[in-house]
N, C-alpha and C positions, 0 to 999 in steps of 0.2 A: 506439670503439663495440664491438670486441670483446671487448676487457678487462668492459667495463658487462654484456654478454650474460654471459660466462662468469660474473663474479661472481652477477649476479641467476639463472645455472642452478645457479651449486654451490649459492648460499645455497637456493633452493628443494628442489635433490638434497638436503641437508642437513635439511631441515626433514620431507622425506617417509621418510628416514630415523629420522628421530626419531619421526617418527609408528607406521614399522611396529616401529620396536626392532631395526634393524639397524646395523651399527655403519658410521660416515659415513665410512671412509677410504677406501684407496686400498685397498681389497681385494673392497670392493664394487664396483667399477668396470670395466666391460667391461674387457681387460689391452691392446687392441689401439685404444680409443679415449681420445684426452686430454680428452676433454669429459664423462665419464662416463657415457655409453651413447648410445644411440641416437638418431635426433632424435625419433622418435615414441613412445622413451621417457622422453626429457624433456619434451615434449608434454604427456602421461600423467601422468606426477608433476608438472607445473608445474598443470593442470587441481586433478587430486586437490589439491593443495595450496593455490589460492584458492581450489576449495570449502569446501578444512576451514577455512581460516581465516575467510573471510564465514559461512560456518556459526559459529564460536564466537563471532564480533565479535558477533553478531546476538542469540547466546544468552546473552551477558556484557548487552547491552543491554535484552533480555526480564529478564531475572532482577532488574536497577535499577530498571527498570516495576514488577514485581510487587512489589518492596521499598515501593517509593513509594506504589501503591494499597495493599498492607495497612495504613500508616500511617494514608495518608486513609481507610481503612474502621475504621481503630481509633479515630480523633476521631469520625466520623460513627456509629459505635454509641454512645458516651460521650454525644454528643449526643440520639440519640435516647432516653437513659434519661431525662436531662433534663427535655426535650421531651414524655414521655409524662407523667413526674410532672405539669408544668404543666400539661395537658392533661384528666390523673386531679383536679386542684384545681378547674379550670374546672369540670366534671363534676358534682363532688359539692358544689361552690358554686349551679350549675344545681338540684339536688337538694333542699337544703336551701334555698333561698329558694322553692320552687317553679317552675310554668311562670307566666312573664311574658309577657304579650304585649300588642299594642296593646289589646284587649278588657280586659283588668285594669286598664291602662293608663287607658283611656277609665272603668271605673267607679271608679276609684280616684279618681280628678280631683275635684278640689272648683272648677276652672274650665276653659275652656279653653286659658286658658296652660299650667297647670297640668298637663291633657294633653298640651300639645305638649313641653312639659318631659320630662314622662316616658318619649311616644313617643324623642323624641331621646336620650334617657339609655338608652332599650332599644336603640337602633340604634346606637348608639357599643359598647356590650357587646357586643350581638352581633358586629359587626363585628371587636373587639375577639379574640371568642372565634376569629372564625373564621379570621381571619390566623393565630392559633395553631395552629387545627387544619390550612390549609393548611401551614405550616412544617413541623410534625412529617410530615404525607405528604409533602414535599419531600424531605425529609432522609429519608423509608423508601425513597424511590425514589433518591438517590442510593446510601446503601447497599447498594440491588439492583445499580443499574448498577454499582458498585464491586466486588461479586462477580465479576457477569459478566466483567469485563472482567481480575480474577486469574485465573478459570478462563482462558481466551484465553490468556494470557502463558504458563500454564502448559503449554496444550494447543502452543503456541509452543517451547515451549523441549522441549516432548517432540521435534518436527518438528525443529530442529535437531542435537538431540542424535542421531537418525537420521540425518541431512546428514553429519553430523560420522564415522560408524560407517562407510556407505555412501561418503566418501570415502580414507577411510582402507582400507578393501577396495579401491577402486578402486587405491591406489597400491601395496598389499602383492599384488595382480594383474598389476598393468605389472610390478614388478620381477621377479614368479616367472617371468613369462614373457620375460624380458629375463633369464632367467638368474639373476638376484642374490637370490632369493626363496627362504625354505623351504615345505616341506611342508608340517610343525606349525603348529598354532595359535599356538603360542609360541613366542620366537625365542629361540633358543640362550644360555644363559649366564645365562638369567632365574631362575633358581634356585626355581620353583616345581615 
């Protein structure tokens, strides 16, 4: 069980390490503890450290989101050009035969079968047209929704990427104040 602790605190000192860009050996290491600092310094960087990492898991996961809904925003635009075409045909089909309705319907008739024929041939069109015109707003409103919800992922992955800053200070904080931390912004040998 101790062997298991120690490994899961180096691999975590290791990883918080890595994160501030101090180098993971045996020099970073309080000189008088074998475990590598303190307990409520590996507290601290074990903390900092499953935040940063559920922070990135979350942001790698938001970023496959937004991948996926630009897809499905990029068929459901393709569609709704489509859709508006057959909509624009409906339209100017409407245009060119004129307005039809039961009253034309009714004086057109040379009986009343004849009317009820036509009634029914105008309500099958219409009907016809109008599924059409529902589908095309179907599909504008998925598009919205599909916006919406990139923006979100987006605004998601900005939130993380702060999680991620905010933990990574928190662990370059434990260790300055544990001793093993510098000053600068940058950590020594970085060659900027």
């Amino acid at each position: 069980l101790l062997r298991i602790t120690f490994s899961r605190t180096a691999m975590l000192l290791a990883a918080a390490f890595v994160l501030t860009g101090l180098p993971a050996g045996p020099a970073a290491a309080a000189p008088n503890d074998d475990e590598g600092g303190t307990s409520t310094l590996r507290e601290q960087l074990e903390a900092a450290s499953k935040g940063f990492i559920v922070a990135q898991d979350t942001l790698a996961k938001s970023k496959k989101r937004q991948q996926e809904l630009t897809t499905q925003l990029a068929q459901l635009e393709r569609d709704l050009v489509t859709k508006t075409a057959v909509i624009g045909e409906v339209a100017n089909a409407a245009y060119r035969r004129g307005r039809l309705g039961p009253i034309s319907a009714m004086l057109n008739s040379t009986s009343p079968e004849g009317f009820i024929d036509r009634a029914a041939a105008l309500d099958t069109v219409a009907a016809t047209e109008d599924k059409k015109l529902r589908d095309l707003l179907d599909t504008k409103d998925q598009a919205a929704r599909a916006k919406a919800a990139i923006d979100n992922e987006i605004r998601e992955q900005q939130k993380q990427v702060q999680v991620m800053a905010a933990r990574k200070k928190q662990a370059e904080t434990a260790l300055k104040e544990a001793g093993g931390g510098e000053d600068g912004s940058e950590p020594s040998g970085s060659g900027n």
